[in-house]
SEGU-458100 format. One line per field, with one value per residue: x, y, z of N, C-alpha, C in turn; residue number from 1. Coordinates in steps of 0.02 Angstrom, whole numbers, plus 50000, padded with zeros to 5 digits. Layout:
REM SEGU-458100
n.c1 (X | ...) .
n.c2 (Y | ...) .
n.c3 (Z | ...) .
ca.c1 (X | ...) .
ca.c2 (Y | ...) .
ca.c3 (Z | ...) .
c.c1 (X | ...) .
c.c2 (Y | ...) .
c.c3 (Z | ...) .
pos (NUM | ...) .
END
This chain:
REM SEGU-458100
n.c1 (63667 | 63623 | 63648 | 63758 | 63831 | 63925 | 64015 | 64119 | 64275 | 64358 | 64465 | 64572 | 64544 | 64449 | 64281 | 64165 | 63986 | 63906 | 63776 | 63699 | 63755 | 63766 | 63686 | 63589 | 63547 | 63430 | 63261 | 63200 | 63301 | 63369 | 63289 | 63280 | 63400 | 63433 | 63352 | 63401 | 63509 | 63475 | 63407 | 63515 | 63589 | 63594 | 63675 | 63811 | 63819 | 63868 | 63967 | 64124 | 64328 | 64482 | 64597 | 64769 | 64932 | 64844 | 64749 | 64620 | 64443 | 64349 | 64191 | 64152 | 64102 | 64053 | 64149 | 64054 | 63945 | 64031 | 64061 | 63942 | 63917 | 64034 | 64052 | 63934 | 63971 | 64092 | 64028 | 63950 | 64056 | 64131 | 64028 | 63988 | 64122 | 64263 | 64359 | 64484 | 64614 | 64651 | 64533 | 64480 | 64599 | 64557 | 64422 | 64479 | 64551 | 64456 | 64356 | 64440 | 64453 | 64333 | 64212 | 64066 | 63900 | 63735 | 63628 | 63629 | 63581 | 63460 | 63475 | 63528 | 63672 | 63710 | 63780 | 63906 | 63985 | 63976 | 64075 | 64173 | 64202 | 64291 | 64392 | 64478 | 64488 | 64525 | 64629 | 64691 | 64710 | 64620 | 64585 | 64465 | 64382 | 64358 | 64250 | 64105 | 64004 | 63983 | 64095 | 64107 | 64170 | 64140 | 64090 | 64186 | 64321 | 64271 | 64274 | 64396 | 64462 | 64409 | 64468 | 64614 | 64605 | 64554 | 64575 | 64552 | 64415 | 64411 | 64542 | 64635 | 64584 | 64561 | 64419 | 64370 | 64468 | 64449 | 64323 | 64270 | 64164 | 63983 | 63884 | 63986 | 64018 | 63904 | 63868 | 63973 | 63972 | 63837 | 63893 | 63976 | 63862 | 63812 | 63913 | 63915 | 63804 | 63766 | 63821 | 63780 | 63644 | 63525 | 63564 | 63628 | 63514 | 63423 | 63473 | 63465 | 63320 | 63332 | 63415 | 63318 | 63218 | 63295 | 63348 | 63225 | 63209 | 63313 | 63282 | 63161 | 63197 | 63306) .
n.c2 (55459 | 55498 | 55415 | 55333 | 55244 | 55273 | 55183 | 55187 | 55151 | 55005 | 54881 | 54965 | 55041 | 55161 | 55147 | 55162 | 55130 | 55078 | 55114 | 55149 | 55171 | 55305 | 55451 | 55611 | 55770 | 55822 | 55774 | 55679 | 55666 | 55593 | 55480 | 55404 | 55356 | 55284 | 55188 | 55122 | 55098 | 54995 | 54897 | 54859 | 54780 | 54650 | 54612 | 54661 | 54614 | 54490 | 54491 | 54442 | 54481 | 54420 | 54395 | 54467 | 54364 | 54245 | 54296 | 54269 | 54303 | 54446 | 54534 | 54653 | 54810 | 54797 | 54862 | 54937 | 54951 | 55046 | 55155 | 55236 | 55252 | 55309 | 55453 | 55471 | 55496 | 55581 | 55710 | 55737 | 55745 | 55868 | 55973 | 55972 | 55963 | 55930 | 55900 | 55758 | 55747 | 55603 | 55538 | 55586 | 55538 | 55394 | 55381 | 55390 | 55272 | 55165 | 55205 | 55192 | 55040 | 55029 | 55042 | 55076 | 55200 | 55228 | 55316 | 55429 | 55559 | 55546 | 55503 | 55615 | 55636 | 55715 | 55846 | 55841 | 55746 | 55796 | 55870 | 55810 | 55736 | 55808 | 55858 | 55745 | 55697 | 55832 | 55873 | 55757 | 55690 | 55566 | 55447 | 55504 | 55399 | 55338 | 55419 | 55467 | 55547 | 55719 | 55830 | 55951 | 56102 | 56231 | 56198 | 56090 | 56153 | 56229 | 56130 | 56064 | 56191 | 56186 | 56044 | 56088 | 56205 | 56158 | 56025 | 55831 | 55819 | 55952 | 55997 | 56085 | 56204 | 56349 | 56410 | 56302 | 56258 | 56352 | 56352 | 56288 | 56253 | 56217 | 56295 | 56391 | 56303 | 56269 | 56403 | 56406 | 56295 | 56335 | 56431 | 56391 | 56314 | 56449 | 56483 | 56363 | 56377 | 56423 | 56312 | 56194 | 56206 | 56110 | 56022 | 56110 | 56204 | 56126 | 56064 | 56152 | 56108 | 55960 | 55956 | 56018 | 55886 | 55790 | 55810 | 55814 | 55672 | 55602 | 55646 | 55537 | 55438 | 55427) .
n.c3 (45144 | 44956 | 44878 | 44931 | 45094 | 45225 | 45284 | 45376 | 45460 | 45407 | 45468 | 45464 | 45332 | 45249 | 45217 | 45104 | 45052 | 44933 | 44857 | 44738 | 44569 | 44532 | 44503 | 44480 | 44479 | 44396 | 44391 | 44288 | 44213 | 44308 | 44337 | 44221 | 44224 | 44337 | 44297 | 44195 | 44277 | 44347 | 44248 | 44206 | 44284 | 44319 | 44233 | 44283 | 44403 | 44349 | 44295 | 44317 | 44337 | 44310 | 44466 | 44489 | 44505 | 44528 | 44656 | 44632 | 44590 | 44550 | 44548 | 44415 | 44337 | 44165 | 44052 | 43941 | 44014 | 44093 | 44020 | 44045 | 44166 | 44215 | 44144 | 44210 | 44334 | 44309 | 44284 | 44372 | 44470 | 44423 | 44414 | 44567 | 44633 | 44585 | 44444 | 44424 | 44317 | 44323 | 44301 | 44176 | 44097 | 44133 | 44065 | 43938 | 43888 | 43924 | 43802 | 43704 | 43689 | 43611 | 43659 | 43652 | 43688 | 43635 | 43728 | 43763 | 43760 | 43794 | 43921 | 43994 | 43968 | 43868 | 43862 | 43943 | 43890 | 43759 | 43815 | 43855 | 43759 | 43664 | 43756 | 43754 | 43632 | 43551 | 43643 | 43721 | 43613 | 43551 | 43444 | 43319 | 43281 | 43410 | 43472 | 43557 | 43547 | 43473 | 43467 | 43583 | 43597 | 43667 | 43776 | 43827 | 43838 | 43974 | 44048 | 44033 | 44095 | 44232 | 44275 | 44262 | 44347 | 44473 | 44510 | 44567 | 44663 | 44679 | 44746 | 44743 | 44739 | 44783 | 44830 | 44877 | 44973 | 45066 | 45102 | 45264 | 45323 | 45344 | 45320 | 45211 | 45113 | 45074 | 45022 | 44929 | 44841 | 44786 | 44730 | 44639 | 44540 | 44515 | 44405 | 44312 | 44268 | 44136 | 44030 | 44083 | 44098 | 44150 | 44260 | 44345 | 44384 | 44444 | 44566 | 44677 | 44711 | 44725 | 44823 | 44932 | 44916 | 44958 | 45096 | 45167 | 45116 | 45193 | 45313 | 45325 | 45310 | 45423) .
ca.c1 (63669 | 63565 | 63667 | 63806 | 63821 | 63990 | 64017 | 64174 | 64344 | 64344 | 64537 | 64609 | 64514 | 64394 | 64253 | 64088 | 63937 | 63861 | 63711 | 63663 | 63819 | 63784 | 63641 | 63580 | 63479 | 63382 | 63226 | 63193 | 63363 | 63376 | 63237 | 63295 | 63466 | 63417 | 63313 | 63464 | 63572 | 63445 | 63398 | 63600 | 63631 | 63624 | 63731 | 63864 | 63832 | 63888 | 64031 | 64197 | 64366 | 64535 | 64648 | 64832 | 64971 | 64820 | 64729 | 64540 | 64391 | 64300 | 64131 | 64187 | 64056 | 64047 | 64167 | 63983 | 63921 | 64057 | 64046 | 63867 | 63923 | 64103 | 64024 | 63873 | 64022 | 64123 | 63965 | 63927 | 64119 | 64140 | 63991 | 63985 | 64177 | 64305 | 64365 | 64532 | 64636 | 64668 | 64469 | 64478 | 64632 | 64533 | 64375 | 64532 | 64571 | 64390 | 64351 | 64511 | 64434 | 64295 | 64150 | 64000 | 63845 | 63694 | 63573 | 63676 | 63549 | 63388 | 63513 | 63547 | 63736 | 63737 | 63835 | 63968 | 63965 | 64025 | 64117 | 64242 | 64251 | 64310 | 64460 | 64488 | 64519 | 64597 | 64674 | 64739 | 64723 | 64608 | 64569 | 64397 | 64327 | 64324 | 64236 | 64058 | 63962 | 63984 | 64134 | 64069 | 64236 | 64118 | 64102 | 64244 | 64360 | 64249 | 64298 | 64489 | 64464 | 64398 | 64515 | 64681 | 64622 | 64546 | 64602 | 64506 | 64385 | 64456 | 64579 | 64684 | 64529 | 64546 | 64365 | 64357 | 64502 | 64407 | 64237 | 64281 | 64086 | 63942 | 63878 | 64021 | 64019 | 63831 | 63894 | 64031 | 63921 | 63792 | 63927 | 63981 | 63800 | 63808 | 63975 | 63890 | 63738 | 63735 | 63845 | 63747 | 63595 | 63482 | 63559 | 63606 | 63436 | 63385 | 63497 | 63406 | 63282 | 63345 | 63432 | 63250 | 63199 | 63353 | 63329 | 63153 | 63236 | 63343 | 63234 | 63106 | 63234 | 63341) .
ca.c2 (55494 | 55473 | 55347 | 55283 | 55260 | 55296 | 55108 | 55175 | 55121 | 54919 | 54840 | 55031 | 55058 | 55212 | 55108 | 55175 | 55062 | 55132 | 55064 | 55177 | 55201 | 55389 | 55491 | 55656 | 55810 | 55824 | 55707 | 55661 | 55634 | 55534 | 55417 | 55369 | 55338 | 55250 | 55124 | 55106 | 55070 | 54918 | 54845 | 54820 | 54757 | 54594 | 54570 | 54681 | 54553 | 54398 | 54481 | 54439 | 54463 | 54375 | 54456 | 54469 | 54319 | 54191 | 54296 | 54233 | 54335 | 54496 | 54555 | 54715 | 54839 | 54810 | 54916 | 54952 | 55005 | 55106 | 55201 | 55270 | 55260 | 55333 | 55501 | 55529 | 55537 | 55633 | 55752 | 55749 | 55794 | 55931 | 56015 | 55989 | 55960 | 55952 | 55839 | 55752 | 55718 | 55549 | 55510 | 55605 | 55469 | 55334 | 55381 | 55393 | 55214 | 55154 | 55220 | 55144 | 54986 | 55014 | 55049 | 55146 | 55198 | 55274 | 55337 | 55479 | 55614 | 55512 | 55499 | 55677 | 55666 | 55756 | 55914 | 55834 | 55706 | 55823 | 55914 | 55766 | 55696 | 55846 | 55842 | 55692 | 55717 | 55880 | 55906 | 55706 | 55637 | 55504 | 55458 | 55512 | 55329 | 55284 | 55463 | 55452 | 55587 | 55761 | 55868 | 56025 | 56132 | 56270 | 56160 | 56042 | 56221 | 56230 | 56050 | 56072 | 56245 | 56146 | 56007 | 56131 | 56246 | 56103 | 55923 | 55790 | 55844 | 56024 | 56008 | 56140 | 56248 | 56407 | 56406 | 56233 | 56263 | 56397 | 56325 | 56229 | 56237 | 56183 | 56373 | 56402 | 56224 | 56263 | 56457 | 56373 | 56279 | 56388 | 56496 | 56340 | 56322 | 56493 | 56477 | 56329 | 56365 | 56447 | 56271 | 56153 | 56230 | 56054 | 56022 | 56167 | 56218 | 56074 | 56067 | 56168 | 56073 | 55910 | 55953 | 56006 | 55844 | 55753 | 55855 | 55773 | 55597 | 55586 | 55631 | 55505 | 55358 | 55421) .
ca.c3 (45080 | 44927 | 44852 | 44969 | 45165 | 45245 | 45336 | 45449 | 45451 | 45405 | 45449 | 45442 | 45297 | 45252 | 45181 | 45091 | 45025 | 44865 | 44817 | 44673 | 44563 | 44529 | 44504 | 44446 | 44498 | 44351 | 44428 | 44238 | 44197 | 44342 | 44357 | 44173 | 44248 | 44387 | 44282 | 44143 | 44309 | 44373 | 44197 | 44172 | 44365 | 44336 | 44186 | 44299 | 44458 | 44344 | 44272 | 44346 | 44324 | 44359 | 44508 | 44477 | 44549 | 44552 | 44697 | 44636 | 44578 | 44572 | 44503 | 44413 | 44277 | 44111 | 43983 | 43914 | 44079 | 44124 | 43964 | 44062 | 44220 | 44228 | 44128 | 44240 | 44389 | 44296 | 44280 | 44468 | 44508 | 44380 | 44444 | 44634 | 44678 | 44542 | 44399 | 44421 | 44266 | 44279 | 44269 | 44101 | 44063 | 44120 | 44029 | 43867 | 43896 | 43918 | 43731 | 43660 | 43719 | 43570 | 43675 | 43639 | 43692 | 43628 | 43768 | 43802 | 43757 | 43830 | 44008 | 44012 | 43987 | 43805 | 43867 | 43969 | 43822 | 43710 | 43836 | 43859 | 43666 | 43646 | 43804 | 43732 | 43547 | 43545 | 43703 | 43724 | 43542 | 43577 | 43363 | 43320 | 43274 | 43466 | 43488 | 43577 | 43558 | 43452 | 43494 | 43607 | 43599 | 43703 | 43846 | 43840 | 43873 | 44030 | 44061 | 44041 | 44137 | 44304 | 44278 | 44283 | 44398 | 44558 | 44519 | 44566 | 44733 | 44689 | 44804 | 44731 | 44717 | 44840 | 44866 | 44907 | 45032 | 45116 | 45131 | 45322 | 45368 | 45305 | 45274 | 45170 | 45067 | 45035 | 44962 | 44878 | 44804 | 44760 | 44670 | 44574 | 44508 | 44446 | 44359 | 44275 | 44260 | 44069 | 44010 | 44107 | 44168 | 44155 | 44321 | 44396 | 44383 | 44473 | 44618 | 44744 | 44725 | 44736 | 44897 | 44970 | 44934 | 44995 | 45161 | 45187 | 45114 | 45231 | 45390 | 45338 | 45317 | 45480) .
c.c1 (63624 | 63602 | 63748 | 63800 | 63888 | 64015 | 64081 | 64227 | 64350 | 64419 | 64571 | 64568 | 64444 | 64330 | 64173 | 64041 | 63902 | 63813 | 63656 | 63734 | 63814 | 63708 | 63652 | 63553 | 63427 | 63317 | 63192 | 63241 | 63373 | 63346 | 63253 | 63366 | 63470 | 63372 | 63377 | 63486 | 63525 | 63425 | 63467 | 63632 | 63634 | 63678 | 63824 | 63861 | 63869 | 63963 | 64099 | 64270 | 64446 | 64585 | 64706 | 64872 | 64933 | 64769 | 64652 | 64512 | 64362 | 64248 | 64145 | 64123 | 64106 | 64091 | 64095 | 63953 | 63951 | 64044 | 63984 | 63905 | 63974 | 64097 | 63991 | 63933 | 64061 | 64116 | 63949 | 63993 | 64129 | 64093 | 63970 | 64052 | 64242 | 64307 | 64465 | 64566 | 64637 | 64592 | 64468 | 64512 | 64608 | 64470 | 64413 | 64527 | 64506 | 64366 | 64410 | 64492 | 64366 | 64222 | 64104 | 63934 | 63789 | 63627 | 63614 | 63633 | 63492 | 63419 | 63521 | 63615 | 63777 | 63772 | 63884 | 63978 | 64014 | 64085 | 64189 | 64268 | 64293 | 64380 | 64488 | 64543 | 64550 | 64648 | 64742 | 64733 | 64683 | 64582 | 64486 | 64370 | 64306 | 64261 | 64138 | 63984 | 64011 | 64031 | 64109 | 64136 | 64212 | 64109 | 64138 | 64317 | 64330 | 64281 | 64375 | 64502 | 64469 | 64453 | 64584 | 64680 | 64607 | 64576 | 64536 | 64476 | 64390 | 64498 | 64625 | 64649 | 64520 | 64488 | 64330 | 64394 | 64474 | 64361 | 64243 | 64210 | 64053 | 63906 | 63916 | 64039 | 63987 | 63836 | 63919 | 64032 | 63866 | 63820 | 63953 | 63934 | 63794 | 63835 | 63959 | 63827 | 63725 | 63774 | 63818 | 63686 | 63535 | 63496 | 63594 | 63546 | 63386 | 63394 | 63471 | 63335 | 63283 | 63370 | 63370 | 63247 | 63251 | 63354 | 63284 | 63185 | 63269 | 63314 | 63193 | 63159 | 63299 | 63419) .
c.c2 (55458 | 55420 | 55313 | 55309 | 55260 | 55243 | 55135 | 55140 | 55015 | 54876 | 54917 | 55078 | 55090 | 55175 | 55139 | 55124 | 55118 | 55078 | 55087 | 55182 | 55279 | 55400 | 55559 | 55701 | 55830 | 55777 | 55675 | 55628 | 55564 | 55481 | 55375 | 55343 | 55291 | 55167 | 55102 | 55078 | 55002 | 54893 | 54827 | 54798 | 54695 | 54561 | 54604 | 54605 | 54480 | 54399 | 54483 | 54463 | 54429 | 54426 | 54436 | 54384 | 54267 | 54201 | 54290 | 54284 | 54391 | 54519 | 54622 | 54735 | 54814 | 54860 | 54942 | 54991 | 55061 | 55149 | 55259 | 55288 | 55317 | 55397 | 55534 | 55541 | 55569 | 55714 | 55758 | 55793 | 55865 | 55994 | 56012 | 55990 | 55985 | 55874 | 55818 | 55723 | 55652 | 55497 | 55514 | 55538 | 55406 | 55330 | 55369 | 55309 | 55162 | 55137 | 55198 | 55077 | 54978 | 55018 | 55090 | 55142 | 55239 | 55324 | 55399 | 55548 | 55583 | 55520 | 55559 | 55698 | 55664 | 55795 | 55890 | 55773 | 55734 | 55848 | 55870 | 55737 | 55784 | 55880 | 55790 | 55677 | 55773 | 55886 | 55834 | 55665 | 55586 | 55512 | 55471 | 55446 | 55308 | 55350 | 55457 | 55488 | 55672 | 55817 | 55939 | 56063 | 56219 | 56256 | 56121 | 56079 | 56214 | 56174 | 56058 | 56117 | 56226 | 56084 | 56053 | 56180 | 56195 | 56045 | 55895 | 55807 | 55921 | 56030 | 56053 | 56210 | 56283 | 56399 | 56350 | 56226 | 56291 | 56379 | 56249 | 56239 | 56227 | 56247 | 56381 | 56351 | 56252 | 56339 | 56426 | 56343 | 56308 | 56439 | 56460 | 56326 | 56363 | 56514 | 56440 | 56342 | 56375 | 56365 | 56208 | 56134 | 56174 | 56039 | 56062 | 56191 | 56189 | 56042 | 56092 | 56126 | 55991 | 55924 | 55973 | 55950 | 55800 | 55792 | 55814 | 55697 | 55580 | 55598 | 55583 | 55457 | 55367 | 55445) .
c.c3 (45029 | 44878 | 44880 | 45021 | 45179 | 45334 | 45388 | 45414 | 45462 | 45384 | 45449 | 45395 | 45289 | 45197 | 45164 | 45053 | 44980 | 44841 | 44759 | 44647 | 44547 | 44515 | 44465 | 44465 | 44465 | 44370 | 44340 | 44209 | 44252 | 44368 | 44302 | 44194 | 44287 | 44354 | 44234 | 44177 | 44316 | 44322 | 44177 | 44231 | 44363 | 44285 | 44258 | 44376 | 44423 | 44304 | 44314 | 44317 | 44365 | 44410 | 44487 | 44526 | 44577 | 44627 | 44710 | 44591 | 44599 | 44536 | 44482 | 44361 | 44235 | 44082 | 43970 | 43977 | 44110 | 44076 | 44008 | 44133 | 44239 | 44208 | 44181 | 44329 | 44380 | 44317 | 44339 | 44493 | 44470 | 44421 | 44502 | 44654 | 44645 | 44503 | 44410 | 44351 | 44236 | 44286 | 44205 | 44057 | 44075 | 44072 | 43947 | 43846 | 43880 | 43843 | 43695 | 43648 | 43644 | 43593 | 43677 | 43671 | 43668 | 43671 | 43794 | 43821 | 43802 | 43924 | 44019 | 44003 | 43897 | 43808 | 43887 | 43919 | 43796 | 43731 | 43829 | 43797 | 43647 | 43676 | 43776 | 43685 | 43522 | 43576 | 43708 | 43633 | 43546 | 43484 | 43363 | 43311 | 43348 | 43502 | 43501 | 43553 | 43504 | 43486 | 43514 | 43638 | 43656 | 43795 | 43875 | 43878 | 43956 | 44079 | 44073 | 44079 | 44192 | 44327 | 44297 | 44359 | 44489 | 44558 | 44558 | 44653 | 44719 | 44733 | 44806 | 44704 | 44806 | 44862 | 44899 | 44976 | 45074 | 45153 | 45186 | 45345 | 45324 | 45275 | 45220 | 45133 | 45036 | 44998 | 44909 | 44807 | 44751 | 44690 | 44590 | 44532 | 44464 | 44400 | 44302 | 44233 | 44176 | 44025 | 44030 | 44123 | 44180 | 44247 | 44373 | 44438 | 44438 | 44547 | 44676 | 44749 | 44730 | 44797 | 44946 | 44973 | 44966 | 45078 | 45186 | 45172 | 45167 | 45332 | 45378 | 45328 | 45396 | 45460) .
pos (1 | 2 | 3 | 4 | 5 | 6 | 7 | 8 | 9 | 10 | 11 | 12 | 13 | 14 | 15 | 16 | 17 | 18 | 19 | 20 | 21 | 22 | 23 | 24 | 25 | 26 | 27 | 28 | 29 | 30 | 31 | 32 | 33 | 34 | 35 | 36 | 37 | 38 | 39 | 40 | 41 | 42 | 43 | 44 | 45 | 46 | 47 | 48 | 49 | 50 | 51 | 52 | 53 | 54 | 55 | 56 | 57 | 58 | 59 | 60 | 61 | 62 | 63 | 64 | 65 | 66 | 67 | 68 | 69 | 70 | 71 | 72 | 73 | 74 | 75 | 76 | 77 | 78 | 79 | 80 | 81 | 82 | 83 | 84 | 85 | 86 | 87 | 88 | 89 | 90 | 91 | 92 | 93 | 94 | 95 | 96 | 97 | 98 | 99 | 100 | 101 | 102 | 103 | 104 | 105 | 106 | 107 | 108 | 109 | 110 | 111 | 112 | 113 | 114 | 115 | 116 | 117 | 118 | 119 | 120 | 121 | 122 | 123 | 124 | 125 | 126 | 127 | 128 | 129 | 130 | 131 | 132 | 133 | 134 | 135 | 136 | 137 | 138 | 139 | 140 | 141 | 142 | 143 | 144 | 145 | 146 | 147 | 148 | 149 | 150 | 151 | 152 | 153 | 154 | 155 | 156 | 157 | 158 | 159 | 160 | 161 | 162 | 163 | 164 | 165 | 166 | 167 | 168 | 169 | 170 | 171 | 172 | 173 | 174 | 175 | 176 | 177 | 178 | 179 | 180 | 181 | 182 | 183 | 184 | 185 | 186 | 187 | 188 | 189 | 190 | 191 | 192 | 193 | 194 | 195 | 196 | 197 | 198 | 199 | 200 | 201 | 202 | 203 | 204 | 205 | 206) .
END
């Protein structure tokens, strides 16, 4: 895949290796994304924190980085799979925390931006001072819409149930695109053609 490999079961455990944290199909949006993620990789490699009951160390993101990060996967699940609630409540929690960022429009993730200060602050109360970005009460509905009706993967999303082949994923898909497309359409738009090239990416690396 174009940004994690799917290492197999390691001890029981279903274990994937991500070596991009998220991406984009916009190839504008996401080359700026992609450089944001590697000019802030090494402050995230040196940050640690403590494990519970004395059990050592782990290198964990940035509050600051997730702010970017934890959005543009929001923004990936919303519009290829589904959004589960308690991302929304961790993204709540996150911003409680006092963290902001400004590259939101330059990254591409102005619409779902607004879409979520706006789940946020009406829907959960989060106070406007920790609020990120410009409340979009046109797309944030959309947002709370996808959230109620799939949960997180869509897993409670009929057409997600249905679609057991890869024909009927890539409809499924397709139909999700055009559901989106007038609220999103930067990467809607952009999707067929990112999966061309991901097609060819993936035959020339094996």
């Amino acid at each position: 895949m174009y940004h994690h490999i799917d290492y197999g079961l390691v001890d029981g455990v279903d274990v994937e290796v991500h070596y991009r944290p998220s991406f984009m199909y916009n190839p504008w949006h996401n080359r700026r994304l992609q450089r944001w993620f590697t000019e802030h990789a090494e402050e995230q490699f040196r940050n640690e924190a403590e494990l519970p009951d004395g059990a050592g160390t782990i290198h964990v993101p940035t509050a600051a980085f997730n702010v970017v990060f934890q959005l543009s996967h929001v923004y990936n699940h919303l519009l290829h799979e589904g959004v589960g609630l308690r991302q929304i409540i961790d993204y709540y929690f996150l911003l409680k925390s006092g963290n902001n960022n400004g590259k939101l429009k330059y990254l591409g993730l102005h619409h779902i931006g607004g879409a979520m200060m706006w789940v946020l602050h009406d829907v959960l109360g989060l106070p406007e001072e920790f609020l990120i970005a410009p409340r979009d009460e046109r797309r944030g509905r959309v947002l709370l819409a996808e959230i109620m009706r799939g949960g997180n993967f869509g897993m409670y999303d009929s057409d997600n149930i249905k679609a057991d082949s890869r024909l009927k994923k890539g409809l499924q898909r397709f139909k999700r695109d055009l559901r989106m497309m007038r609220y999103f359409p930067s990467e809607c738009l952009s999707e067929p053609f990112f999966r061309t090239y991901h097609f060819f990416w993936r035959m020339r690396w094996n």
